[in-house]
C-alpha positions as a printed NumPy array, in Angstrom:
array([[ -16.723,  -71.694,  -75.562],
       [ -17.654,  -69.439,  -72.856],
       [ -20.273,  -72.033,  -71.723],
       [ -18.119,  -74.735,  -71.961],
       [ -15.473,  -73.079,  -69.861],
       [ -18.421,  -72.027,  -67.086],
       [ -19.427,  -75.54 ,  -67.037],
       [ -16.044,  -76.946,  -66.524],
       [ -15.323,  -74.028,  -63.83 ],
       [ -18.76 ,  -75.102,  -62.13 ],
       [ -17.427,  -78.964,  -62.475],
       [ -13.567,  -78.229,  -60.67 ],
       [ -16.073,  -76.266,  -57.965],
       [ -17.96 ,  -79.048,  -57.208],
       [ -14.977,  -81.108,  -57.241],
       [ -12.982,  -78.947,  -54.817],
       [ -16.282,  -79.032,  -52.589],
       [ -16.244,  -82.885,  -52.622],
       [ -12.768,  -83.136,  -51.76 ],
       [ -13.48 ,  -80.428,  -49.366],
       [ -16.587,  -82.332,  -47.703],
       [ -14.416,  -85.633,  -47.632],
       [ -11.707,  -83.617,  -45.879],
       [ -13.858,  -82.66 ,  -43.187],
       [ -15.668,  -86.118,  -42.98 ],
       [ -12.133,  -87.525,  -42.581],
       [ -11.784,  -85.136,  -39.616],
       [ -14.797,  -85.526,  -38.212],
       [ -13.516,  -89.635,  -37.686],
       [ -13.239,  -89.705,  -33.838],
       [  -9.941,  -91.329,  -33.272],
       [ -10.025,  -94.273,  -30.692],
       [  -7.187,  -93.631,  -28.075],
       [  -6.655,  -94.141,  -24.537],
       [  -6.964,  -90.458,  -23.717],
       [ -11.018,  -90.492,  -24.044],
       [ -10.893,  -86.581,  -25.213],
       [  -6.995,  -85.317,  -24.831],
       [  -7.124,  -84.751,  -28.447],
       [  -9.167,  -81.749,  -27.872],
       [ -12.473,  -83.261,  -29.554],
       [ -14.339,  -82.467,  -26.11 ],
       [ -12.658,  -78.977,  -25.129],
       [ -13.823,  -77.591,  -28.253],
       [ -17.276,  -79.653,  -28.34 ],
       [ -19.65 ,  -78.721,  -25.061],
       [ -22.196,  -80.483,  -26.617],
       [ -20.753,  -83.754,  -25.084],
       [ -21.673,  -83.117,  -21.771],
       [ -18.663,  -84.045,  -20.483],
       [ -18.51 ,  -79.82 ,  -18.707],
       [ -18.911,  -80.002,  -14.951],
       [ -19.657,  -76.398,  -13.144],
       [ -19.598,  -74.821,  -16.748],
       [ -15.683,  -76.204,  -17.256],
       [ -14.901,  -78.626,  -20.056],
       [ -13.375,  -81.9  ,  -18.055],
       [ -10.004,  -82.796,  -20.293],
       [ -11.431,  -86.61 ,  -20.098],
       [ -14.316,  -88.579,  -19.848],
       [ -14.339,  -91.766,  -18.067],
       [ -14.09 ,  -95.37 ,  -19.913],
       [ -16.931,  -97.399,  -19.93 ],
       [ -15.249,  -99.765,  -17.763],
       [ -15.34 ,  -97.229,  -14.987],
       [ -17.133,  -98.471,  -11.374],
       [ -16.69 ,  -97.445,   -7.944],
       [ -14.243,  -99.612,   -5.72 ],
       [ -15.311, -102.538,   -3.132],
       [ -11.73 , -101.778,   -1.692],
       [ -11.687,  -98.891,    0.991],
       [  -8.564,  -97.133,   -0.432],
       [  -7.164,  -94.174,    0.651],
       [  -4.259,  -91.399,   -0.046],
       [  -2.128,  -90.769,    2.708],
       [  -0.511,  -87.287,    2.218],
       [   2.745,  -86.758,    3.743],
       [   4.979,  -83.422,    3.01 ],
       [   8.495,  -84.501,    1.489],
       [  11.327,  -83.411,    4.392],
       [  14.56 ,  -81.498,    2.849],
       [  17.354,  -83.615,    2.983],
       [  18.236,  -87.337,    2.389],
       [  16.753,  -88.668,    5.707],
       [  14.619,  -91.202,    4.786],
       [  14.148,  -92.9  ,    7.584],
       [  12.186,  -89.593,    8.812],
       [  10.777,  -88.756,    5.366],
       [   7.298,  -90.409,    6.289],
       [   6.826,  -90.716,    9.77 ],
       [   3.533,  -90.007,   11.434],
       [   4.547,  -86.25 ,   12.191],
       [   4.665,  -85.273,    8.629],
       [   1.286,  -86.517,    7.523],
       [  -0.788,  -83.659,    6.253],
       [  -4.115,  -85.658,    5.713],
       [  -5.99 ,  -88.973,    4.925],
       [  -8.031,  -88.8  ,    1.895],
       [ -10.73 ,  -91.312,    1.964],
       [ -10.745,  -91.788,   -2.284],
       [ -13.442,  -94.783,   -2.672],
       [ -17.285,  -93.163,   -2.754],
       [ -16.585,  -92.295,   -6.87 ],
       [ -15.231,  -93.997,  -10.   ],
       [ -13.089,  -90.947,  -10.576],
       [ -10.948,  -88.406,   -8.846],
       [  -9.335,  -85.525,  -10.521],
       [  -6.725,  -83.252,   -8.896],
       [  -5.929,  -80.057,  -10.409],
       [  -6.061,  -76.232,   -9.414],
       [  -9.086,  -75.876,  -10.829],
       [ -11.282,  -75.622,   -7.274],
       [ -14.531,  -75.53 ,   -9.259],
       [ -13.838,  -79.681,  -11.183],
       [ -10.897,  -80.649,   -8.863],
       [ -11.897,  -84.135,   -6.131],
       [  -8.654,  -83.448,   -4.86 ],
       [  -7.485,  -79.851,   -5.31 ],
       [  -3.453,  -78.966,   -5.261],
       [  -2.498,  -75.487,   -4.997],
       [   1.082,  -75.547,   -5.843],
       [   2.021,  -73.061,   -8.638],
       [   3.751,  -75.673,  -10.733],
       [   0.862,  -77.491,  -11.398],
       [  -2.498,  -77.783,  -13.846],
       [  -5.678,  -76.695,  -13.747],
       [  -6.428,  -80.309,  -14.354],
       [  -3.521,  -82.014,  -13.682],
       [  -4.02 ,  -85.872,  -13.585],
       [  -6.946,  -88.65 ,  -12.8  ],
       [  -7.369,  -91.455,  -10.557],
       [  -9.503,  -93.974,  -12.138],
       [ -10.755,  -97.164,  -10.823],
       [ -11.49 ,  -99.613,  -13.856],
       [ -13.038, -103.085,  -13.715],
       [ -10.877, -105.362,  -16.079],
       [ -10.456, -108.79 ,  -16.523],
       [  -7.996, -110.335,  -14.089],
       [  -4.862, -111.405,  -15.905],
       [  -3.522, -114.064,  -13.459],
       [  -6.885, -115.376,  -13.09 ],
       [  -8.101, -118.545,  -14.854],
       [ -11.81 , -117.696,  -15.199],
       [ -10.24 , -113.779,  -16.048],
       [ -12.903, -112.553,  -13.603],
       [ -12.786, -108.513,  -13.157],
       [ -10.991, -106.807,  -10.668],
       [ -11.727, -103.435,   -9.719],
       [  -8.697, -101.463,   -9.435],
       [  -6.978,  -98.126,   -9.154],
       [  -5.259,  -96.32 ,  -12.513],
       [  -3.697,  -93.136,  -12.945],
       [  -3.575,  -91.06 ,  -15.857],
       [  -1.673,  -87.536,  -16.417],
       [  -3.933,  -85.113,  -18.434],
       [  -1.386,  -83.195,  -19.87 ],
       [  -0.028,  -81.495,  -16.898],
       [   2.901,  -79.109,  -17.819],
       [   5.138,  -80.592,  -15.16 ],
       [   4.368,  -83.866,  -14.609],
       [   2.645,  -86.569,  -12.727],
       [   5.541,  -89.108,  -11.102],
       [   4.506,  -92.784,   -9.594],
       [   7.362,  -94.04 ,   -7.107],
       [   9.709,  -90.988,   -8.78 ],
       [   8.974,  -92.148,  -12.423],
       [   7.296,  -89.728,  -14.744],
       [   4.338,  -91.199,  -16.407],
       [   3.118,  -90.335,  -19.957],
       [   0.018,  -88.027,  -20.773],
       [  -3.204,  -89.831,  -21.867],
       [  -2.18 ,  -93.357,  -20.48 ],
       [  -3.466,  -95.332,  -17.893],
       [  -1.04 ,  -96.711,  -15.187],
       [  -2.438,  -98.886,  -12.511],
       [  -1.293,  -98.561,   -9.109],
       [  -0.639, -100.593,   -6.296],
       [  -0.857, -101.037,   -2.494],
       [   1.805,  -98.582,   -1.599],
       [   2.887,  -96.897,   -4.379],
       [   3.647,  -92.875,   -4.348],
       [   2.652,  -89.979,   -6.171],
       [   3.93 ,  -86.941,   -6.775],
       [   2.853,  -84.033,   -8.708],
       [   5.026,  -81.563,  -10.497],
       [   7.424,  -79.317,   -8.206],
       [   5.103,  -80.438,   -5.356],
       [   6.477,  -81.74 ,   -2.361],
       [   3.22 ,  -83.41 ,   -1.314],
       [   3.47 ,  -87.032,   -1.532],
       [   0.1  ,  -89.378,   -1.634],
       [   0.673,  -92.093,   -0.548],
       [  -2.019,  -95.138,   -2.239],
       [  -3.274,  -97.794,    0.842],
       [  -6.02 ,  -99.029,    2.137],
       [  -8.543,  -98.892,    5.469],
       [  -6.92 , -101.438,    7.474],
       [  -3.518, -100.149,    7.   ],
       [  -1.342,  -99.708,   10.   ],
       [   1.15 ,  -97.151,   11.243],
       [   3.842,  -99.34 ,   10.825],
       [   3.224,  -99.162,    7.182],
       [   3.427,  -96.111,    7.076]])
């Protein structure tokens, strides 16, 4: 009796460990989402390579990641107190240009040692959003050739990442346009998106 009970103790063991090793196989699944990492896969796995400077990047960019043919830039004016709009982005408040078209990727965040773009506002991440440029298949074009074009994506940030005054989701990509405005957090720096030939009367 003793034997049989051992055996059918060693037989619930090996059970248990199958259902165990199944568990973990089941976790070990990498889950296909637009985030590319925000689950936490690649913060807790080095081994990716996806570490720049000996910090873990919170995303890795898609495959369909290429550098831009379009000269864009970011345009980055200081919000004036009040409701004057008419003075809210004229030439005396712009801080700087940001030429953002030599890379596929630019990440702002506090974090001086990863950050393209680094913000130093309080109210903001370490790694705080992405600007991605993606080539994808044209939509309004017949022969759906790809277009190479500008995305943003919030990584999380604790307070926010705002196209036009809009808060956008974590872990999605938004594409941007010709003119659109972002805002980060409390920030009152406002990037503006354009491109090289863009005049002052535009802005």
């Amino acid at each position: 009796n003793n034997n049989n009970n051992n055996n059918n103790n060693n037989d619930n063991e090996e059970d248990n460990n199958n259902d165990n090793e199944d568990t973990r196989a089941q976790n070990n699944v990498p889950e296909e989402k637009a985030n590319f990492g925000l689950s936490g896969a690649l913060q807790e796995d080095e081994t990716t390579g996806n570490t720049y400077n000996g910090i873990v990047l919170k995303f890795s960019e898609p495959p369909e990641a290429r550098t831009p043919n379009t000269r864009w830039r970011l345009y980055v004016f200081k919000k004036k107190s009040g409701d004057d709009d008419d003075n809210k982005k004229d030439n005396g408040g712009l801080l700087q240009t940001l030429h953002i078209s030599k890379q596929s990727a630019y990440l702002f965040g506090r974090e001086r040692k990863v950050a393209d773009i680094p913000v130093d506002h309080p109210s903001l991440s370490k790694q705080h959003c992405v600007l991605q440029y993606r080539s994808l298949p044209d939509k309004n074009d017949r022969e759906q050739r790809l277009r190479c074009k500008p995305y943003l994506m919030d990584l999380g940030s604790t307070n926010g990442t705002f196209i036009n005054g809009v808060r956008i989701e974590d872990a999605r990509y938004y594409e941007l346009r010709k003119g659109d405005v972002i805002t980060l957090g409390a920030s009152t720096r406002e990037y503006v998106l354009l491109t090289e030939n863009t005049t002052s009367s535009d802005l």
